[in-house]
Backbone as CSV, one residue per row, in Angstrom:
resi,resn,N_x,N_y,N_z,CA_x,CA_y,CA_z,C_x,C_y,C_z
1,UNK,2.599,-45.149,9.115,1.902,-44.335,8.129,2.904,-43.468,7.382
2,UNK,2.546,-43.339,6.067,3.639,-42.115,5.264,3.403,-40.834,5.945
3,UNK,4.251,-40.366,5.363,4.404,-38.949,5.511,3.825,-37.942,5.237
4,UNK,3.049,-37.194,5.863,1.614,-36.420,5.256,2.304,-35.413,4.588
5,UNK,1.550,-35.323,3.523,2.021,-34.515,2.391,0.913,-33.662,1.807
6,UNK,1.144,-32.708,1.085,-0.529,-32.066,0.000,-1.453,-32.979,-0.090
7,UNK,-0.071,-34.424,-1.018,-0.923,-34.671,-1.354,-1.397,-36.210,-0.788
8,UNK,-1.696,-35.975,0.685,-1.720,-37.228,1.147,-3.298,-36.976,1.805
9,UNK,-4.284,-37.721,1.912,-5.811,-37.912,2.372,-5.866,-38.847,3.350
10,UNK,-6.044,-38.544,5.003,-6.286,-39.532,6.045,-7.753,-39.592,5.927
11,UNK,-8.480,-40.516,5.856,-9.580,-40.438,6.012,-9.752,-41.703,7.148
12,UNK,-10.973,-41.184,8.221,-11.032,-41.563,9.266,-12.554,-42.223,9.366
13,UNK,-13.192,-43.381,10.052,-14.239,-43.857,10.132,-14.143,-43.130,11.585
14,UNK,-15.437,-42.728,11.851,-15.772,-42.034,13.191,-16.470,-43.053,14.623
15,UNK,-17.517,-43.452,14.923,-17.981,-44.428,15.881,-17.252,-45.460,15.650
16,UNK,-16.032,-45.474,17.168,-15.757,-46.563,17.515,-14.305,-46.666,16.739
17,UNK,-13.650,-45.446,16.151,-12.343,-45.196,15.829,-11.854,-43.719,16.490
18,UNK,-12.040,-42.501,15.911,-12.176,-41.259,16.758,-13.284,-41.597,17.867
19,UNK,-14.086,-41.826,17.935,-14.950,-41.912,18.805,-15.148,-43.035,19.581
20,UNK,-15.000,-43.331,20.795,-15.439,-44.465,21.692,-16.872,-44.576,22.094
21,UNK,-17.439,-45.070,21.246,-18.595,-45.468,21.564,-19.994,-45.314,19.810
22,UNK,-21.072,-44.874,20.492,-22.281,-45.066,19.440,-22.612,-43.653,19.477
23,UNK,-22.067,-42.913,18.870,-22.613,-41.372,18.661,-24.019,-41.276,18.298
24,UNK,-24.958,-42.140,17.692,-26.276,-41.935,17.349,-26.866,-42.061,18.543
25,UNK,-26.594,-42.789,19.852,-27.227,-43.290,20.935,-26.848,-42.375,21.970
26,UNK,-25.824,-42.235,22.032,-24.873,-40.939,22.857,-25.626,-39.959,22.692
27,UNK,-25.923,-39.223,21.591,-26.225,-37.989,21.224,-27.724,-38.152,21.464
28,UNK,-28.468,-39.142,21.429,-30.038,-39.240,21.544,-30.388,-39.347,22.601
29,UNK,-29.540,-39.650,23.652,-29.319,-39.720,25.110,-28.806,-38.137,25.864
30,UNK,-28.113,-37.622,25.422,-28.190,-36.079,25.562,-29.309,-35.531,25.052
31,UNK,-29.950,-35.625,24.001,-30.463,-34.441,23.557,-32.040,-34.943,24.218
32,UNK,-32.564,-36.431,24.385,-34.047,-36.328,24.356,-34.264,-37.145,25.785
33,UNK,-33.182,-38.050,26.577,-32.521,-38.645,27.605,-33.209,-39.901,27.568
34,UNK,-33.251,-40.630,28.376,-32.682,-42.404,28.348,-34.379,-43.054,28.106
35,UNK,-35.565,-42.357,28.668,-36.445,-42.698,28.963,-37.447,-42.879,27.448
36,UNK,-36.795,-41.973,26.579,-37.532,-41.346,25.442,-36.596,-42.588,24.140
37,UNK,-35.254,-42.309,24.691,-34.751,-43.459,23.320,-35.322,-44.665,23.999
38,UNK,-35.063,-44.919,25.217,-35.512,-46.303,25.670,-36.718,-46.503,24.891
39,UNK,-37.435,-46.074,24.983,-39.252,-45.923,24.092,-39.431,-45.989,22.755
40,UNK,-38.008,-45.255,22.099,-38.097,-44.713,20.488,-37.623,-45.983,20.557
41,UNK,-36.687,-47.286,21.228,-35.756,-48.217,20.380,-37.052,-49.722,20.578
42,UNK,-37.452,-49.616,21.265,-38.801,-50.547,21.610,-39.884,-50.241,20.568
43,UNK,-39.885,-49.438,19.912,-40.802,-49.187,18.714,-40.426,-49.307,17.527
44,UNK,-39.140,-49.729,17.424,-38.509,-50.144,16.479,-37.669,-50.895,16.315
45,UNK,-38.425,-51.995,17.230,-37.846,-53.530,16.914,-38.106,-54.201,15.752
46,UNK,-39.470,-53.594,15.647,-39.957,-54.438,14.285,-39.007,-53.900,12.836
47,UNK,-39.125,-53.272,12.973,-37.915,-52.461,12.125,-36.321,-53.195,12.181
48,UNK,-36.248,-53.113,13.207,-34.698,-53.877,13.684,-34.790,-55.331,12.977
49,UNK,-35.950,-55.755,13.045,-35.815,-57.578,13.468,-35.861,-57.413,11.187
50,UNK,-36.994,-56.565,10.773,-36.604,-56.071,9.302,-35.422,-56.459,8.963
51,UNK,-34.560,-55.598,9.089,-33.326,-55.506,8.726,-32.532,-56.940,8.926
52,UNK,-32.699,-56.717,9.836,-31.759,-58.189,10.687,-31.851,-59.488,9.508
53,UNK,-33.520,-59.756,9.139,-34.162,-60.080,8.458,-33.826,-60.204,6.546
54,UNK,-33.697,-59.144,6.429,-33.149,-59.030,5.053,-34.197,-57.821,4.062
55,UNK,-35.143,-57.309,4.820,-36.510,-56.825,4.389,-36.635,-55.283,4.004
56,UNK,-35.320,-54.769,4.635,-34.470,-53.434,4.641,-33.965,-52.587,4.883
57,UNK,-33.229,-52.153,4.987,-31.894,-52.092,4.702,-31.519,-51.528,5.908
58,UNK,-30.304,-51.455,6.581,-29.492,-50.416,7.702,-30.145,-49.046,7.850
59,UNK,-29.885,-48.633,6.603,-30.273,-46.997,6.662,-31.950,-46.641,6.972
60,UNK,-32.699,-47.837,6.486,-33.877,-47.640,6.919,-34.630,-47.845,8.099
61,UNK,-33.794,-48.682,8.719,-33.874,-49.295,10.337,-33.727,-48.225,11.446
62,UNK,-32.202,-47.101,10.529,-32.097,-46.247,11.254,-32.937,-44.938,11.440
63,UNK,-33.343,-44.909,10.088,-34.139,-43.708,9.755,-35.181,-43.865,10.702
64,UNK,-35.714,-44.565,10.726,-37.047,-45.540,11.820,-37.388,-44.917,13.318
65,UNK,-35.967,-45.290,13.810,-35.519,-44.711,14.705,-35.159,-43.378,14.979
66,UNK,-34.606,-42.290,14.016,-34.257,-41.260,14.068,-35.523,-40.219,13.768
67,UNK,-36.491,-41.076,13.132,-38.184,-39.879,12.976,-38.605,-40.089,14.344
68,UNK,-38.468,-41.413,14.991,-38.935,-41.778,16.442,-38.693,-40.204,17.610
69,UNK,-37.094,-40.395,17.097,-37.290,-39.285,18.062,-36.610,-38.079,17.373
70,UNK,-37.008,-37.479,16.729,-36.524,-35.868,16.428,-37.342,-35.703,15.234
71,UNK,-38.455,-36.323,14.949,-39.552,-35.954,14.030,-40.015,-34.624,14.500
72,UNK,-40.506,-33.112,13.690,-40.808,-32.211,13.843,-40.214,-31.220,15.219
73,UNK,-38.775,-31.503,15.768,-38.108,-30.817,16.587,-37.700,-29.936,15.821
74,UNK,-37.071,-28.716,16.037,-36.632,-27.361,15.218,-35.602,-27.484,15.155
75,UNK,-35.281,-27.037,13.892,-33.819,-27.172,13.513,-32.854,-26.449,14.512
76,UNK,-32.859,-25.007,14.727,-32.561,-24.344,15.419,-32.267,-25.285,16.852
77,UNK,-33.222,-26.035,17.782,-32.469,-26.759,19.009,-32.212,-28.067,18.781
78,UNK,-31.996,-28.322,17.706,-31.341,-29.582,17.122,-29.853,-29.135,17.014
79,UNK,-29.395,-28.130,16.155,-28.376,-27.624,16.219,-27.821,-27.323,17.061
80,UNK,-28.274,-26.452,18.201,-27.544,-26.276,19.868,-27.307,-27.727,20.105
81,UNK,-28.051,-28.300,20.200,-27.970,-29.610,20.825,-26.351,-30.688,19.858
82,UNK,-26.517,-30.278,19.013,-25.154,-30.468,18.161,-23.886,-29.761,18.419
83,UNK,-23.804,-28.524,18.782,-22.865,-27.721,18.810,-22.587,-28.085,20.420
84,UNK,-23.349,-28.460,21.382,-22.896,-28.951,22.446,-22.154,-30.131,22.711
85,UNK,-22.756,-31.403,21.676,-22.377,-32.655,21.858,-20.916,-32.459,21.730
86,UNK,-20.268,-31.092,21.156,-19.109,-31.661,20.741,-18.090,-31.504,22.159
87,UNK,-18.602,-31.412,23.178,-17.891,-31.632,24.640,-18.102,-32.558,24.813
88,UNK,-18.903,-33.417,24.871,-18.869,-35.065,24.887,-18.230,-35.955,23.983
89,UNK,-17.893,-35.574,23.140,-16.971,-35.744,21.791,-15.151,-35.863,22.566
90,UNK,-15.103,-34.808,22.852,-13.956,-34.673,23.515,-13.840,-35.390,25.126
91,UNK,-14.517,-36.028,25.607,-14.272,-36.391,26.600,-14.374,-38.123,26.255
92,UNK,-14.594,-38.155,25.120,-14.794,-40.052,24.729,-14.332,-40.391,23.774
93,UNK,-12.684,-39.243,23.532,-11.910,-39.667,22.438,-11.399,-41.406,22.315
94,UNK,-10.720,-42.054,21.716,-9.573,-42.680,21.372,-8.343,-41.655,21.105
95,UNK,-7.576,-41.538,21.690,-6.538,-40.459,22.248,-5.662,-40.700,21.320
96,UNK,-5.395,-42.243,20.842,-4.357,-42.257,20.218,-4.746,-42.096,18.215
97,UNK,-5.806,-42.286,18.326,-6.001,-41.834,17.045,-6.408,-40.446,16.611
98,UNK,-6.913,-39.881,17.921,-7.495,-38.650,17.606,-6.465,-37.438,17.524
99,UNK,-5.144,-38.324,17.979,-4.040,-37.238,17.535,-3.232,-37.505,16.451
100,UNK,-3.556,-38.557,15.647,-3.848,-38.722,14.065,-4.150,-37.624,13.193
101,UNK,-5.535,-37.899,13.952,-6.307,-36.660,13.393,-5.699,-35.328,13.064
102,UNK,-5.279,-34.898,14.308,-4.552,-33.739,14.600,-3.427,-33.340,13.884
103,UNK,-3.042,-34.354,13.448,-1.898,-33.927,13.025,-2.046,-34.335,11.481
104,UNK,-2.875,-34.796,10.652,-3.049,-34.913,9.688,-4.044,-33.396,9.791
105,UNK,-4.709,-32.655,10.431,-5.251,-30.842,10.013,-5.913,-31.609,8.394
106,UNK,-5.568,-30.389,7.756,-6.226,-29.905,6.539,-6.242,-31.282,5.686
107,UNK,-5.873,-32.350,6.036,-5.823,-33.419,5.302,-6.561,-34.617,5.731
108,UNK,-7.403,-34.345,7.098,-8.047,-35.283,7.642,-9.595,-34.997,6.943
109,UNK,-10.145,-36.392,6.931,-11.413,-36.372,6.379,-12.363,-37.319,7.071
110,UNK,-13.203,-37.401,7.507,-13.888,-38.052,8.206,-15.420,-38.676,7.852
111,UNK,-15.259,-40.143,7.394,-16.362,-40.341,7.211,-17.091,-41.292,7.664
112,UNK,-18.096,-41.158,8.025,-19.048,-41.516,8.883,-20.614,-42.362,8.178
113,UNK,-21.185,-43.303,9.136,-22.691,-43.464,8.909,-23.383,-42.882,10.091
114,UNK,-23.040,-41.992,10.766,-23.804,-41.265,11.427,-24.087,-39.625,11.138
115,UNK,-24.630,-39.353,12.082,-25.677,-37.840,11.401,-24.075,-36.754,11.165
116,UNK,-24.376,-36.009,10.206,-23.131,-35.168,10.177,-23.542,-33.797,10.774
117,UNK,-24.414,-33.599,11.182,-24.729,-32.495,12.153,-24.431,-32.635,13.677
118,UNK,-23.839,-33.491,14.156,-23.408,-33.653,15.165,-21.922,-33.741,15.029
119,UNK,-21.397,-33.897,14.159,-19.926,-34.361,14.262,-19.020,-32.847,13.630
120,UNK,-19.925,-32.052,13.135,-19.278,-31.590,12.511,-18.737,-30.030,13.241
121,UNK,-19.725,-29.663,14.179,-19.628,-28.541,15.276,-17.456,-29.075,16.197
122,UNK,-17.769,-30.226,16.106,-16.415,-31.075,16.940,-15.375,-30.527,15.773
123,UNK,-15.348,-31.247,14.665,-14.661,-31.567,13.586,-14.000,-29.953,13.120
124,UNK,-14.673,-29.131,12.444,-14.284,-27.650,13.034,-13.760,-27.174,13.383
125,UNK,-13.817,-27.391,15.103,-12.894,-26.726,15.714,-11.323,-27.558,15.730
126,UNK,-11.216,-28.620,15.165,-9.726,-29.553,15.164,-9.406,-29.287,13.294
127,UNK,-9.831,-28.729,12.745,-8.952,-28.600,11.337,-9.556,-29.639,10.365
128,UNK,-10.350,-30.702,10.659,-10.987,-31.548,9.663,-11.276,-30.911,8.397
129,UNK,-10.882,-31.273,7.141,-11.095,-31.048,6.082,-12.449,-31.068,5.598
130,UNK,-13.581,-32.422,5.910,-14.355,-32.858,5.219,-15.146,-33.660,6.002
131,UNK,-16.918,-33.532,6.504,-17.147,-34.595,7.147,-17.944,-35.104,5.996
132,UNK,-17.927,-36.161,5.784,-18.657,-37.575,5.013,-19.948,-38.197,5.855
133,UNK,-20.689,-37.394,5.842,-22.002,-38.636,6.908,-23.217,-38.525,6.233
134,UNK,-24.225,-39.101,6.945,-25.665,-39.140,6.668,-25.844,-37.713,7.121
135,UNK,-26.789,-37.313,5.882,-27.847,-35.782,6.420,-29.063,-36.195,6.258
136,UNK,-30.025,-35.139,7.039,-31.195,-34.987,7.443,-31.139,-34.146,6.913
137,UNK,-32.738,-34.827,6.766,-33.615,-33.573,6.009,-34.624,-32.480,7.116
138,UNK,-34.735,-31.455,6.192,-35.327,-29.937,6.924,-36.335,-29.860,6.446
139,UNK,-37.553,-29.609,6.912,-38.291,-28.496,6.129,-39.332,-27.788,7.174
140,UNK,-38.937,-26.409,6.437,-40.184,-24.967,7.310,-39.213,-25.573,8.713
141,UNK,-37.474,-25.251,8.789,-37.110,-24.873,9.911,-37.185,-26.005,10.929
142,UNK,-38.064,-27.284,10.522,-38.267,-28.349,11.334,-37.915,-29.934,10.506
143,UNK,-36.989,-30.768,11.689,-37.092,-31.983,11.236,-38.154,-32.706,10.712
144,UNK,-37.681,-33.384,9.491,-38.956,-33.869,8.735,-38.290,-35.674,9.676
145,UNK,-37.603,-35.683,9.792,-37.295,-37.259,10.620,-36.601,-38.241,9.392
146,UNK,-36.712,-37.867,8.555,-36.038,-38.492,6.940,-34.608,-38.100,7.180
147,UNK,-33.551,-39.021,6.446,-32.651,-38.359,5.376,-32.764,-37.582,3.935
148,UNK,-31.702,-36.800,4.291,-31.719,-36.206,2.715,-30.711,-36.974,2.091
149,UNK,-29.478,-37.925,2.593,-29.031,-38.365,1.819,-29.328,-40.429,2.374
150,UNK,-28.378,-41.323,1.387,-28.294,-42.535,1.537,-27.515,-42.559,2.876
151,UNK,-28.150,-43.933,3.937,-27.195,-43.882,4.863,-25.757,-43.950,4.361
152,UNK,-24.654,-43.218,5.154,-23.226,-43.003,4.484,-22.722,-44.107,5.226
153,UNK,-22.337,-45.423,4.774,-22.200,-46.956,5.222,-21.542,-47.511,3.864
154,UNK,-20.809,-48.697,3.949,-20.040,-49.575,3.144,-19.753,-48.609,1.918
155,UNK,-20.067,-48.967,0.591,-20.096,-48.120,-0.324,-20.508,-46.991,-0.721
156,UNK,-21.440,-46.632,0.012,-21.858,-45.402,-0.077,-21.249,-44.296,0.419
157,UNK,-20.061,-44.686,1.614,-18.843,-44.261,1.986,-18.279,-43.427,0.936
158,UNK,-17.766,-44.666,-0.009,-17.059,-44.361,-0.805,-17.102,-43.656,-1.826
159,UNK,-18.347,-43.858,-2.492,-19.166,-42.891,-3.615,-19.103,-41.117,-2.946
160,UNK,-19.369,-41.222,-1.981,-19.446,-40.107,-1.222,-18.416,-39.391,-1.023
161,UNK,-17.021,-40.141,-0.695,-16.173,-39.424,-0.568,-15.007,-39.216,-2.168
162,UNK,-15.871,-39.778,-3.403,-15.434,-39.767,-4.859,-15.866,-38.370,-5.348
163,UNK,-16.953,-37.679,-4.596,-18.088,-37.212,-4.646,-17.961,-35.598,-4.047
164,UNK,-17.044,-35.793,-3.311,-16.534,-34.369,-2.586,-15.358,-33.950,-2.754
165,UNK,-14.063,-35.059,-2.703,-12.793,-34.634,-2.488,-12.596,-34.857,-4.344
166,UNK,-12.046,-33.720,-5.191,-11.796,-33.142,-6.235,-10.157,-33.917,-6.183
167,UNK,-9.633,-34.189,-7.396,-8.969,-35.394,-8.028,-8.581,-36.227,-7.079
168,UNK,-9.406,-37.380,-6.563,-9.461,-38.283,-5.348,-8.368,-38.923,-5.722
169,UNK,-8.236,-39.482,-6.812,-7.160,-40.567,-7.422,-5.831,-39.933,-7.110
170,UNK,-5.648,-38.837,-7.245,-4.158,-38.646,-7.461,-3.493,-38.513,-5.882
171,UNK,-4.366,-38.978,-4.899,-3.939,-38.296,-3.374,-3.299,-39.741,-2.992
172,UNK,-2.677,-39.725,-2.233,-2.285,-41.164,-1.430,-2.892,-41.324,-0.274
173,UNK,-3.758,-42.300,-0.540,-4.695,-42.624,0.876,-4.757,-43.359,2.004
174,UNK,-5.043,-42.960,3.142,-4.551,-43.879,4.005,-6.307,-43.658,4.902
175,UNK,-6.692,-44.900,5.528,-7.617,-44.997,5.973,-7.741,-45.697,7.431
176,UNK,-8.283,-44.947,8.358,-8.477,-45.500,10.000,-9.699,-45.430,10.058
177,UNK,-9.904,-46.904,10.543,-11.076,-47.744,10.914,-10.874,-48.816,12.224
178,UNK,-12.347,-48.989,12.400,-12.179,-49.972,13.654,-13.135,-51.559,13.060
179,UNK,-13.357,-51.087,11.545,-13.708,-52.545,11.284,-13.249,-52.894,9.941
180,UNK,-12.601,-54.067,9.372,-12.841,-54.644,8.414,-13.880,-54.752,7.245
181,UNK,-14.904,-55.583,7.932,-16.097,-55.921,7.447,-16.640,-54.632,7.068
182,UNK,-17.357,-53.604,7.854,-18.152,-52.709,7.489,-17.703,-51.398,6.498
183,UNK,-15.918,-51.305,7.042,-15.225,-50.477,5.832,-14.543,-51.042,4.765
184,UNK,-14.933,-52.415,4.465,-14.428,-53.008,3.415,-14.057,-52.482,1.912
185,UNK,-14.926,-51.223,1.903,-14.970,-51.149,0.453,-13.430,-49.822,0.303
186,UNK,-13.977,-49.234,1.812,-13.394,-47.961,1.902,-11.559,-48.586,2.563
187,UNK,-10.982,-49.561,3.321,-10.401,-50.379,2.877,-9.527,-50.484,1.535
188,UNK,-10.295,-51.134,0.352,-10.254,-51.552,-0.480,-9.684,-50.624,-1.876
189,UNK,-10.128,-49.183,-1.489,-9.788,-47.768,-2.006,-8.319,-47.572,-1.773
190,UNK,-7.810,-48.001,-0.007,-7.235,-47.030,0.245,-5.269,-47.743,-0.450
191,UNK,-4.388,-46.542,-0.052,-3.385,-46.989,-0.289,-2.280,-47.664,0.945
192,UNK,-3.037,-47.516,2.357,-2.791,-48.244,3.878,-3.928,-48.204,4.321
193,UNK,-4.240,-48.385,5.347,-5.339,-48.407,6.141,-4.518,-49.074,7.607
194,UNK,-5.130,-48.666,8.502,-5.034,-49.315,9.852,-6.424,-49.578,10.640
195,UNK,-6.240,-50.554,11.161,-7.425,-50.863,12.377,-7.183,-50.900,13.355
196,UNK,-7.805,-49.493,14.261,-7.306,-48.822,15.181,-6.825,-49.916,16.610
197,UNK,-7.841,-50.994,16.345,-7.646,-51.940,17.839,-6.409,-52.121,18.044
198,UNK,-5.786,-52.239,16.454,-4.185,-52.986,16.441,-3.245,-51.605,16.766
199,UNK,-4.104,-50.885,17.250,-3.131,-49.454,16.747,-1.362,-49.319,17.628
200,UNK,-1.950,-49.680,18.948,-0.923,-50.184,20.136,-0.583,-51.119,20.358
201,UNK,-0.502,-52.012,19.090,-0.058,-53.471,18.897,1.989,-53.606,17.980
């Protein structure tokens, strides 16, 4: 990787690059435990098999799932429940990228298709510049079970992060991911990229 500079932008895909594992499942497993997602993901097969299907889309499959379980919970212990995850965060790093992270500070950016209220209590306390994810929507203090934004996935990644970081073009970009396919576009932006599997290759 170059040499981090002002004007250099790491931007990082989160589940399954910083993160080992499925932070949407992880975190739904802390906050509501195994018995309740087990239940919420069985009710939204039909939904699943949708998608799978062609009928629509990722973000809506997920949304499906995410009113399942945190429809009308309070924002307020949604948030604890966020500001905690981020000890489980730290105990299911990728070690070798997450000191990437670290050392890219004020220049790391992180973007995600998962909830950014969970990632971002973590992100914080390590110097992250910017989290990039899906938000939820609020209202009267309580989960409405919706997004407020497009799931943050393939291009919408990218729009997103055109969208926050102020003269994007002029930065030299470098991008860590753990897939090809799904960060293709974000990939396709960058000026390196690595895929973390190869990282110790």
């Amino acid at each position: 990787m170059a040499q981090i500079s002002e004007k250099t932008l790491v931007i990082f895909d989160f589940d399954g690059t910083v993160y080992n594992g499925d932070s949407f499942i992880d975190f739904a497993i802390a906050t509501c435990g195994k018995w309740k997602v087990f239940l919420a993901l069985v009710m939204t097969v039909p939904a699943i098999i949708a998608w799978k299907s062609g009928f629509i889309t990722n973000g809506e499959a997920k949304q499906s799932l995410f009113r399942r379980l945190y429809k009308g919970m309070k924002y307020e212990q949604f948030k604890q429940s966020c500001e905690a995850f981020a000890i489980h965060i730290d105990r299911n790093l990728n070690i070798d990228v997450a000191s990437k992270l670290y050392a890219a500070g004020g220049n790391a950016v992180i973007a995600s298709a998962s909830i950014g209220d969970w990632i971002r209590p973590w992100a914080m306390r390590h110097g992250v510049r910017e989290v990039i994810a899906t938000e939820i929507e609020i209202c009267e203090d309580r989960l409405t079970g919706k997004f407020r934004t497009p799931n943050c996935f393939g291009k919408e990644k990218v729009r997103r992060i055109w969208e926050k970081i102020q003269d994007f073009t002029n930065y030299h970009k470098v991008v860590y991911t753990d897939s090809i396919s799904a960060d293709a576009p974000m990939i396709a932006m960058a000026d390196e990229y690595v895929i973390v599997n190869n990282l110790n290759k």
